[in-house]
C-alpha positions as CSV (number, residue, x, y, z in Angstrom):
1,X,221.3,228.1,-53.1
2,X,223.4,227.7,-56.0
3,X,227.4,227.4,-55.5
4,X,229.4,228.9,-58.4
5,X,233.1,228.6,-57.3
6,X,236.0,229.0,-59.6
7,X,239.4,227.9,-57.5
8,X,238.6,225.9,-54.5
9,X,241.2,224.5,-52.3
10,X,241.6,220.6,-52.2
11,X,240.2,219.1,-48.9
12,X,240.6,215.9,-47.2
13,X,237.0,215.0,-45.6
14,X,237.3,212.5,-42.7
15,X,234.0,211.0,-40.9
16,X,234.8,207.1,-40.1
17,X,237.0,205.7,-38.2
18,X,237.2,202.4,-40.6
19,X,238.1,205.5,-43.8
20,X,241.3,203.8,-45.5
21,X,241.4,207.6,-46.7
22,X,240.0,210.8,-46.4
23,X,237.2,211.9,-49.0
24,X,239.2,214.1,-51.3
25,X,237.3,217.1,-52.4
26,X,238.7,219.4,-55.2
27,X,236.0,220.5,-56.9
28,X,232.1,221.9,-55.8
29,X,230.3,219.0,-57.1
30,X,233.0,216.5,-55.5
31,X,232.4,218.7,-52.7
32,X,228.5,218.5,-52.4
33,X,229.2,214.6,-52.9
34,X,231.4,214.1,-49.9
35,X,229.1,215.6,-48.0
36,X,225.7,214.5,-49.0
37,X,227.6,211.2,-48.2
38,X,228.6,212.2,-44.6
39,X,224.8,213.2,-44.0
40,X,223.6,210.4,-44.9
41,X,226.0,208.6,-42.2
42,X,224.4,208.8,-39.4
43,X,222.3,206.7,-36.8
44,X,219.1,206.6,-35.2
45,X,220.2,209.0,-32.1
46,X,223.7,210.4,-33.8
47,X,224.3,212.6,-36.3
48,X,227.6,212.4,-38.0
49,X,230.7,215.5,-37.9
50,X,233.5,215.1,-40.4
51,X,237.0,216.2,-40.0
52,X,237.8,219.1,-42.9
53,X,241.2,220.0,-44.1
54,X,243.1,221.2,-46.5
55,X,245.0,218.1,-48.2
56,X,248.4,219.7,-49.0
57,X,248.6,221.6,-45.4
58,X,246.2,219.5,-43.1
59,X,248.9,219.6,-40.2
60,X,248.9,223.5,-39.7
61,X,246.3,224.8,-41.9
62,X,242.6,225.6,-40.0
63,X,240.7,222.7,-39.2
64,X,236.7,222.8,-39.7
65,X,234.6,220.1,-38.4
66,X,231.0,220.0,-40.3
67,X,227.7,218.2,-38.8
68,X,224.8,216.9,-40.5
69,X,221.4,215.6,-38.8
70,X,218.3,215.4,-41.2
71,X,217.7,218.9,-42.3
72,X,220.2,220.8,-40.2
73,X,224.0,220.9,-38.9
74,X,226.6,222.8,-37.0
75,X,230.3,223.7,-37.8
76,X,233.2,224.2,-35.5
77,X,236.2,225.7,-36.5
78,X,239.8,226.8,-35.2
79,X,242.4,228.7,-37.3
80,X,246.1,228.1,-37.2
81,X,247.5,229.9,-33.5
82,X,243.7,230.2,-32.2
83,X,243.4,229.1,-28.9
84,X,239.7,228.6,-28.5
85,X,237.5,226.7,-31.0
86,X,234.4,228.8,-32.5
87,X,231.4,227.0,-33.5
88,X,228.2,228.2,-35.1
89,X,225.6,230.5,-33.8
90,X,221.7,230.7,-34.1
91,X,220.4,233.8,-33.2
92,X,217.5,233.1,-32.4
93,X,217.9,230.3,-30.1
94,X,218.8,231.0,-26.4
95,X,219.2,227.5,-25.0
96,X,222.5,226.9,-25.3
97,X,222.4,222.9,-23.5
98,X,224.3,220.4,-25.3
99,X,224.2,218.2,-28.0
100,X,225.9,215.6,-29.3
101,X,227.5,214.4,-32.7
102,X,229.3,211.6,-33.4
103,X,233.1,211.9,-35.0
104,X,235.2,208.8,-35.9
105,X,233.0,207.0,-33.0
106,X,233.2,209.8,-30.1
107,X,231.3,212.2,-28.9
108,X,231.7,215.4,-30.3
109,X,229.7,218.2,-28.4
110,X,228.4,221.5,-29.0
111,X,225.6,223.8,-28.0
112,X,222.1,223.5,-28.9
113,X,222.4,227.2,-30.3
114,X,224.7,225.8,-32.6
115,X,222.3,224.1,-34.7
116,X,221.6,225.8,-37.8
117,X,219.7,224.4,-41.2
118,X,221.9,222.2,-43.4
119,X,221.9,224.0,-46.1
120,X,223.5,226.9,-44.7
121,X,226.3,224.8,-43.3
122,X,226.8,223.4,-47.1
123,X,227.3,227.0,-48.3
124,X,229.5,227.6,-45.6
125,X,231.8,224.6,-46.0
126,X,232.1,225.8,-50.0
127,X,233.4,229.1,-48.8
128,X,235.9,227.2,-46.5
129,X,236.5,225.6,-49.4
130,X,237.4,228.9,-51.7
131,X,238.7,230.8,-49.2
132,X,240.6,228.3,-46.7
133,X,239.1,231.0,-43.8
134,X,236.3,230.9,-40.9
135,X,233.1,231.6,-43.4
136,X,231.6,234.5,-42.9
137,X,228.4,233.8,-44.6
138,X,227.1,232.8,-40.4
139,X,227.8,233.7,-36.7
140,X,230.1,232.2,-34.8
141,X,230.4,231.5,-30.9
142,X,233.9,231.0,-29.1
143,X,233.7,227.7,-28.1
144,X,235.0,225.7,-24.9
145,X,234.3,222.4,-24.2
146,X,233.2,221.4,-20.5
């Protein structure tokens, strides 16, 4: 899947509580970088989520959260004035039980139906990234928290 982006927006990537920073993002390939490394950060029974905004407007811009676990991953997202979250969708899962990730050292849950294959989530994070909207390259579920 190749990503050929002109203009992307800058994003601040946050996945660790102990980050002196956020990852700064403002190119593709910085992109793909920041989140190879956040897939790679992840335990034996935890899979990592990082924190995605835009730097210059990461107190009212959307907010996307991206999750990596070995060869798959889920994304959650919430626009400015939304007042439910959306995450991911797989259509052709129907158990919809739930899972956990692991942002900044707390749970971060989702359902099971959320779960779709890495690199689909990659693609979908570049479009974030170039169009600063929900990506439309998936389906999305509202999304409510227990």
């Amino acid at each position: 899947m190749a990503i050929l982006l002109i203009d992307m927006i800058s994003l601040s990537l946050w996945y660790e509580v102990r980050q002196a920073d956020g990852l700064v993002a403002a190119t593709p390939a910085e992109l793909d970088a920041a989140l190879t490394t956040i897939a790679n950060h992840r335990g034996p029974e935890w899979a990592a989520v990082a924190e995605i905004t835009f730097t210059e407007d990461w107190e009212t811009g959307p907010l996307l959260y991206a999750g990596f676990y070995k060869v798959a991953g889920i994304l959650w997202f919430s626009g400015p004035g939304e007042r439910n979250a959306w995450v991911s969708r797989d259509p052709t899962r129907s158990d919809s039980s739930i899972v956990q990730f692991m942002y900044c050292e707390n749970e971060f849950e989702v359902p099971s139906d959320a779960i779709l294959p890495a690199p689909l989530i990659r693609w979908a994070v570049h479009e974030f990234a170039e169009t600063g909207e929900r990506p439309t390259c998936l389906l999305w579920q509202e999304w409510q928290p227990v």
